[in-house]
C-alpha positions in Angstrom: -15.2 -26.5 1.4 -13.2 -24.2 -0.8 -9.4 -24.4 -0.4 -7.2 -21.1 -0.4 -3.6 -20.9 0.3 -0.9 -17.5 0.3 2.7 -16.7 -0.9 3.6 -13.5 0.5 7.1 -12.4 -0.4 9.1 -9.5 0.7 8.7 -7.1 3.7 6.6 -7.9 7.3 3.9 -5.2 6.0 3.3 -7.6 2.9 3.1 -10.4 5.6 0.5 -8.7 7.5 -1.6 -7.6 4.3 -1.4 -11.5 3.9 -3.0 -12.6 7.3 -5.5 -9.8 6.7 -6.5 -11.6 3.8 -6.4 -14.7 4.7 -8.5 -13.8 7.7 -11.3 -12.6 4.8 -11.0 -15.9 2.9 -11.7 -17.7 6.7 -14.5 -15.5 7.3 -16.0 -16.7 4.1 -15.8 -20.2 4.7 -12.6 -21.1 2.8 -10.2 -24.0 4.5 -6.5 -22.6 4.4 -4.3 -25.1 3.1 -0.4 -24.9 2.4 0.9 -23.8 -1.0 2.4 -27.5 -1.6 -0.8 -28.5 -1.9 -4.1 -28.4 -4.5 -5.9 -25.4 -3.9 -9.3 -23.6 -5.3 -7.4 -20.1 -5.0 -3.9 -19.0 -4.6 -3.0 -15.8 -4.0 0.7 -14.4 -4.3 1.5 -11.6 -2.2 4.2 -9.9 -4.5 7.4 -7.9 -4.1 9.6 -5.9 -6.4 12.1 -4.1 -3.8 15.0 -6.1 -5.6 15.1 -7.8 -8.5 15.4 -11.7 -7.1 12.2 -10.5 -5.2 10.2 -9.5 -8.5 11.7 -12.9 -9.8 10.4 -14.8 -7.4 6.9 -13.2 -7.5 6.8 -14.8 -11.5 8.0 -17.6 -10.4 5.4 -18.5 -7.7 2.2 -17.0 -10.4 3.6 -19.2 -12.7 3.9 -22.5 -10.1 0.5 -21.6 -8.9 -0.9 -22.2 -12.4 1.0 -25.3 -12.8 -0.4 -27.1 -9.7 -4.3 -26.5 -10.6 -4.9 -25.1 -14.0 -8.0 -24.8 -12.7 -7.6 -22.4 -10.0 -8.4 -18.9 -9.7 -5.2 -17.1 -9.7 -4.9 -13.5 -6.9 -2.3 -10.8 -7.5 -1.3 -8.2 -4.8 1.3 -6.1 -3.5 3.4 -4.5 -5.4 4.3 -6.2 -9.1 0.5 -6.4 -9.1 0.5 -2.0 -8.4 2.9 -1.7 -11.2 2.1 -4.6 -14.2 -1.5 -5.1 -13.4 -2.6 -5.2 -17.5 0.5 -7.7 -17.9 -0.8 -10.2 -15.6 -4.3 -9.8 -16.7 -3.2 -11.2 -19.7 -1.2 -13.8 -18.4 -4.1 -15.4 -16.9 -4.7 -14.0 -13.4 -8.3 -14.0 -12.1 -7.9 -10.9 -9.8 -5.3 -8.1 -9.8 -5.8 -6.1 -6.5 -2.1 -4.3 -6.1 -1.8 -2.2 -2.6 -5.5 -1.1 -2.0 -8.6 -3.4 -1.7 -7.2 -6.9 0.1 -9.7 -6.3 2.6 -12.5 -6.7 -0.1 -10.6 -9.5 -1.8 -13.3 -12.0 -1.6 -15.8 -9.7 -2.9 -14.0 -8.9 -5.6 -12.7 -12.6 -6.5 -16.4 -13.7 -6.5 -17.2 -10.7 -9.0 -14.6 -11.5 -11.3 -15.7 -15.5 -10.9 -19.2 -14.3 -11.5 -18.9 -12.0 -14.6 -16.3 -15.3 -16.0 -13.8 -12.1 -16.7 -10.5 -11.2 -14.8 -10.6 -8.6 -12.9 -8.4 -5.7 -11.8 -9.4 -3.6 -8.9 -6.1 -1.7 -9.0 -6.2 1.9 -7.6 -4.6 5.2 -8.1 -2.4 5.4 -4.4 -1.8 8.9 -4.9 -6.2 9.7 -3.8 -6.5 6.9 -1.6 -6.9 6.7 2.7 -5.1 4.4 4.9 -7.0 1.1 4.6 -8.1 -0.6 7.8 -7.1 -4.1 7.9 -7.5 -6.3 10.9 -6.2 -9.4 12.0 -8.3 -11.0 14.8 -6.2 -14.4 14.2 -2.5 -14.3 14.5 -1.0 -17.6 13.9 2.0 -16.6 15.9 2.1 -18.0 19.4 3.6 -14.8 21.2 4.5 -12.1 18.9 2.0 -9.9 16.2 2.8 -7.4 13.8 0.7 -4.4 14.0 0.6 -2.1 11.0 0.4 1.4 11.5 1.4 3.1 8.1 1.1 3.2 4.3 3.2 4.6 1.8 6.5 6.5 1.3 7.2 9.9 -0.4 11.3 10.4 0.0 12.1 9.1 -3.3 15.5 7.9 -2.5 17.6 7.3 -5.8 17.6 3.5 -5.8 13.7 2.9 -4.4 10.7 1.8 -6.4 8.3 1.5 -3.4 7.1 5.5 -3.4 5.6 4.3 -7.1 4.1 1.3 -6.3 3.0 2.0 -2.1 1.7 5.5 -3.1 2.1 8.4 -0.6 1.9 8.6 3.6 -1.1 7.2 5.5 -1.6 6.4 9.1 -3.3 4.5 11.1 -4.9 6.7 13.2 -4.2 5.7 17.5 -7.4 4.8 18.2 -7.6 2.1 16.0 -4.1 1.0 16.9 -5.1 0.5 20.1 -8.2 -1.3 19.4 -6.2 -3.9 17.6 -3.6 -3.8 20.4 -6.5 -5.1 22.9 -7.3 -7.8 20.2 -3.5 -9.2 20.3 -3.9 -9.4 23.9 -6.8 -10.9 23.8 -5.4 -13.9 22.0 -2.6 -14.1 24.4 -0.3 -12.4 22.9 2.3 -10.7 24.9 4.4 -8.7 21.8 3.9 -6.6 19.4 6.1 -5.2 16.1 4.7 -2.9 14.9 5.4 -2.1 11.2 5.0 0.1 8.1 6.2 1.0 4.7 7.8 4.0 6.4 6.9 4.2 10.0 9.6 7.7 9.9 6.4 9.3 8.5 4.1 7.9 10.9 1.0 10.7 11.6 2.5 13.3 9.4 -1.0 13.0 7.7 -3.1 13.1 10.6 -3.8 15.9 13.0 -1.4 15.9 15.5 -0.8 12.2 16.1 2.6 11.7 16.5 4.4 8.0 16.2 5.1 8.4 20.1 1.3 8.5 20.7 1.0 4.7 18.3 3.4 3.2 20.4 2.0 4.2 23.7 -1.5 2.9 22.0 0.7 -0.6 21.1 1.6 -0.6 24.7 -1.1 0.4 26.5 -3.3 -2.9 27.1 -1.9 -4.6 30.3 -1.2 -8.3 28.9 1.7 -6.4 26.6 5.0 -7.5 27.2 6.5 -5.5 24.5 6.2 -3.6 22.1 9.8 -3.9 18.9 9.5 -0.9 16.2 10.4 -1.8 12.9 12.8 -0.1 10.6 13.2 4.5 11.4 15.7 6.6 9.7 18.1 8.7 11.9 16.5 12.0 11.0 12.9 11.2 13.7 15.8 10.8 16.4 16.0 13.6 18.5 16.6 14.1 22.3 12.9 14.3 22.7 12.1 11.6 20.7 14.7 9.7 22.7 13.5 10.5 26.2 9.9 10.3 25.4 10.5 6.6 24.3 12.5 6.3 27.4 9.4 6.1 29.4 7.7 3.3 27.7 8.7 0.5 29.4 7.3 -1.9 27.3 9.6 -0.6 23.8 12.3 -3.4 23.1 15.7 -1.6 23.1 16.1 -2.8 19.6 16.9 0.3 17.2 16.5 -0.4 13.4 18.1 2.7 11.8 18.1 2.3 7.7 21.7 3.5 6.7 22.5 2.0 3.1 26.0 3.4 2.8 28.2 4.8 4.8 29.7 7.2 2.8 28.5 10.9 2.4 29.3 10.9 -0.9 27.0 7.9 -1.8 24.4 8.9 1.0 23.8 11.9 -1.3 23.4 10.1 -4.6 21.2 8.1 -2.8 19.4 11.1 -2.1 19.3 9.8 1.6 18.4 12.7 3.7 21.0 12.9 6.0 24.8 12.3 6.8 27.1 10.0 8.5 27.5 12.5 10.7 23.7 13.4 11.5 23.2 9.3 11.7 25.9 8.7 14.1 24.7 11.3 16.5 21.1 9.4 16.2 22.6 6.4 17.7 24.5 8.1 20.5 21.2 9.9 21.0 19.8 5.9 21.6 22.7 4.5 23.2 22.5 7.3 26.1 18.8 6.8 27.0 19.5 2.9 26.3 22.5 1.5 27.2 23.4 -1.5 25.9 20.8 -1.0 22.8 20.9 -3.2 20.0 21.4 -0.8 16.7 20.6 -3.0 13.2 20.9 -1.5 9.9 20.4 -2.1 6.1 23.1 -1.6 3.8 23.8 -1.3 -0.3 26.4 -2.9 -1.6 27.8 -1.1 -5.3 25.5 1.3 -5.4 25.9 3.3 -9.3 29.1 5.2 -9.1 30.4 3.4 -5.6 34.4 4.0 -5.8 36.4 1.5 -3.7 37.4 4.5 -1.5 33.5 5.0 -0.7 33.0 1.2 -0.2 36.1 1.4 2.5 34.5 4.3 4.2 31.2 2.8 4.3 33.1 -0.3 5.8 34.6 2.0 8.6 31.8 4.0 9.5 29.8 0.7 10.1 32.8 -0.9 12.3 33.0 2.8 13.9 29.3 2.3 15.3 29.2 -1.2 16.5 26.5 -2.8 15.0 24.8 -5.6 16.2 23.2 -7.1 13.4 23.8 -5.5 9.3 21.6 -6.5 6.6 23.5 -6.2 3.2 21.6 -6.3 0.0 23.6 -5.9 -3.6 22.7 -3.2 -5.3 19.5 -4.3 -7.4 18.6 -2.2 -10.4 14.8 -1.0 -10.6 13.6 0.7 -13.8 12.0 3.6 -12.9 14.5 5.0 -9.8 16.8 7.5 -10.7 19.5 5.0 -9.8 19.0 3.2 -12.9 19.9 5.8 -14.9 22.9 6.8 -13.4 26.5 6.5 -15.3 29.0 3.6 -13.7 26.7 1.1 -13.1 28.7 -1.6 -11.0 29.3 -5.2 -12.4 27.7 -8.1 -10.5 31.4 -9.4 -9.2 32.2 -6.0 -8.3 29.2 -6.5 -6.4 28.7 -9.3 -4.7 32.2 -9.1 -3.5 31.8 -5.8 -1.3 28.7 -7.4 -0.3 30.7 -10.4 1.1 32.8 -8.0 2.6 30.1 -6.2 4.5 28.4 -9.7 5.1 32.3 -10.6 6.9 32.0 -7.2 9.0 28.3 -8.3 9.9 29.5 -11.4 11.3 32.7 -9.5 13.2 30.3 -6.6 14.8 27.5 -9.3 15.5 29.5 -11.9 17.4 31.4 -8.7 19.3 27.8 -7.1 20.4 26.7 -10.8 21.6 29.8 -10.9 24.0 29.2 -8.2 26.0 25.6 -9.7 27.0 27.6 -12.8 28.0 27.1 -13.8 31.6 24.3 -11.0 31.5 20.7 -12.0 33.3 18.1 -11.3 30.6 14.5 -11.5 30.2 13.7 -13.7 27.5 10.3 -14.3 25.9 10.3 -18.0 24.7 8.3 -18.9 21.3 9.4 -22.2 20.4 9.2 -25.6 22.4 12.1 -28.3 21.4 15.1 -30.2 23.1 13.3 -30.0 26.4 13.4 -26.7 26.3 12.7 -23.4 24.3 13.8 -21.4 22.6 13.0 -17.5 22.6 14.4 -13.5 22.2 16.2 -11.0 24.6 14.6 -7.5 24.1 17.3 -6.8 21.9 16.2 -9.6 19.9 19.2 -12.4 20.5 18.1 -15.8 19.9 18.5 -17.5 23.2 17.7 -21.9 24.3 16.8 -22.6 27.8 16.3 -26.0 29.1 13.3 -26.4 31.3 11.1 -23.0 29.7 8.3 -23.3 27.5 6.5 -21.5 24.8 5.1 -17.9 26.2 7.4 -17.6 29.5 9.1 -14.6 29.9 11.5 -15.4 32.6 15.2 -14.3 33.3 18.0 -16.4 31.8 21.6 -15.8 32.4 23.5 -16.5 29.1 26.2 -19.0 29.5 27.3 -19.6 26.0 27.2 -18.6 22.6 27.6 -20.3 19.6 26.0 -20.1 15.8 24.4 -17.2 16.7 22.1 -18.1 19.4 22.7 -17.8 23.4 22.5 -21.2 25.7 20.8 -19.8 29.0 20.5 -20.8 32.5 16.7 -20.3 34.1 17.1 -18.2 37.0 20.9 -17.7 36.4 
């Protein structure tokens, strides 16, 4: 039996792509094995978002070809979309970028056939929304769902538009056909995830991303449904109160704010203001109190003064965050960004980003207070200690003696330390 085995770096839609693939390779009659090991085909799911990603994604082509010589080498995702002559010549069997993994074994056998590497690398800019599947989640309670392609803002500092091509959705009928799979399985949530689920259905004919979560939500063994990552602009009263009625959404808010300071916002080319963004999460917090608002943040973006950097510091302890997400500013040739005049040195750098990282750990440690002594419904994923361990709706990590893997029972929080929640079953 052929062996295959997956890297997949980067972002939760690359991690879907991956299963989807994987899923083909298992149809075929390959034997998944682990990427320690010998294989007859790795395939290395790529990422070039920042630079240690892109680094990584050389690293793991080039530790693939150590372990088996031999082995037929698979490129996707996105340094595959942007370099795929490069690694043709570098000795990769199949180059399939952001289009095609669902005819990855096809097209692996052609290339094997013809004894000639192969790239099946499409123009994004003419191409639909490509319906993957994945029957098999190897996830005992939670699966992503992904419901959109493709970005077209063209924020300052982001390579993704060129490599993820344009919008496309998935359109709601299929996300609820893959919705009654999950369930089938046994699966009882649902994240549901995209390059830039803002956009969801601006492509299709009057689906709107309201519609894709009700279509997530709609099969009865559904526990809940957790969105991944909007921007502050699809946040409107409407939106709000339409959401409000899903009973099944996670009151977990992922609003991507990367600085916050108007000044930088607007050389980010980020299409909206401190202002406009903090009105989104009052918008949240009113038709979900107690919410759980996460963000991403830029640390020395081009240009960033220390007066910016403050301001993003107090906007972000203004708003009471529960979780941030800081990334240095990475430099990707291509962006606007790059170009740009006062480009920041790594110390410079990494310092504001240890900064932020400190206010991270301030906000997130002040949200997980106010839930102490709270009853919440956990949905427990992991088995260990005599116990399990699980996630609120709001996603905080929570151990219970006495629950197992797929309960969802009610846990009153006793304790918290290192970032997770000691509970008491029935509490």
């Amino acid at each position: 039996m052929k062996r295959v085995t997956f890297y997949t770096l980067g972002c939760k839609v690359n991690q879907y792509d991956s299963e989807a693939m994987l899923e083909c390779f298992l149809k075929a009659g390959y034997k998944s094995v682990d990427f320690s090991e010998i294989a007859d085909v790795y395939v290395i799911n790529t990422c070039i978002v920042t630079a240690t990603g892109e680094k990584k994604s050389r690293q793991m082509i080039r530790r693939a070809k150590r372990q088996n010589p031999d082995a037929a080498i698979v490129v996707a995702g996105c340094l595959a979309q942007r370099e795929a002559e490069k690694l043709l010549a570098q000795g990769v069997t199949l180059v399939i970028g952001n289009a095609n993994r669902g005819k990855v074994v096809e097209l692996l056998e052609s290339a094997r056939q013809s004894e000639k590497a192969l790239s099946a690398v499409e123009n994004l800019t003419r191409t639909n929304y490509e319906e993957l599947t994945v029957s098999g989640h190897f996830d005992r309670t939670r699966a992503a769902l992904k419901i959109q392609e493709g970005c077209d803002r063209f924020c300052s500092y982001c390579i993704i538009p060129y490599v993820r091509g344009g919008i496309r959705s998935r359109k709601v009928d299929d996300i609820r056909h893959e919705a009654y799979r999950i369930e089938k399985q046994g699966l009882q949530e649902i994240v549901l995830t995209g390059i830039h689920l803002t956009s969801y259905g601006r492509d299709l004919d009057g689906e709107t991303l309201v519609e894709a979560i009700r279509a997530a939500a709609f099969p009865e063994g559904i526990k809940r449904v957790r969105l991944g990552s909007l921007e502050p602009v699809v946040v409107t009263e409407g939106f709000a109160q339409e959401l409000s009625q899903i009973p099944e959404l996670c009151p977990q808010f992922h609003l991507a704010l990367q600085s916050g300071s108007d000044s930088v916002l607007f050389r980010m080319r980020r299409r909206y203001t401190t202002e406009e963004f903090s009105h989104a999460v009052a918008i949240l917090r009113r038709f979900f109190p107690g919410c759980a608002i996460t963000t991403d943040l830029i640390a020395g973006f081009p240009g960033e003064t220390e007066e910016e950097h403050q301001q993003s510091l107090a906007f972000c302890k203004a708003i009471g965050f529960s979780r941030i997400h800081v990334f240095p500013y990475s430099k990707r040739e291509g962006t606007l960004a790059a170009k740009m005049p006062s480009q920041l040195d790594r110390k410079t750098k990494e310092r504001r980003a240890r900064e932020l990282i400190g206010l991270q750990e301030e906000l997130s440690f002040n949200y997980a207070r106010t839930l102490l002594g709270t009853t919440q419904e956990v949905l427990f994923e992991n088995d260990r200690d005599g116990g399990a361990e699980g996630y609120t709706p709001t996603y905080m990590r929570v151990f219970a003696k006495g629950a197992k893997s797929g309960d969802i029972i009610k846990v009153k929080l006793v304790n918290y330390q290192d970032e997770r929640f000691t509970g008491e079953i029935g509490g």
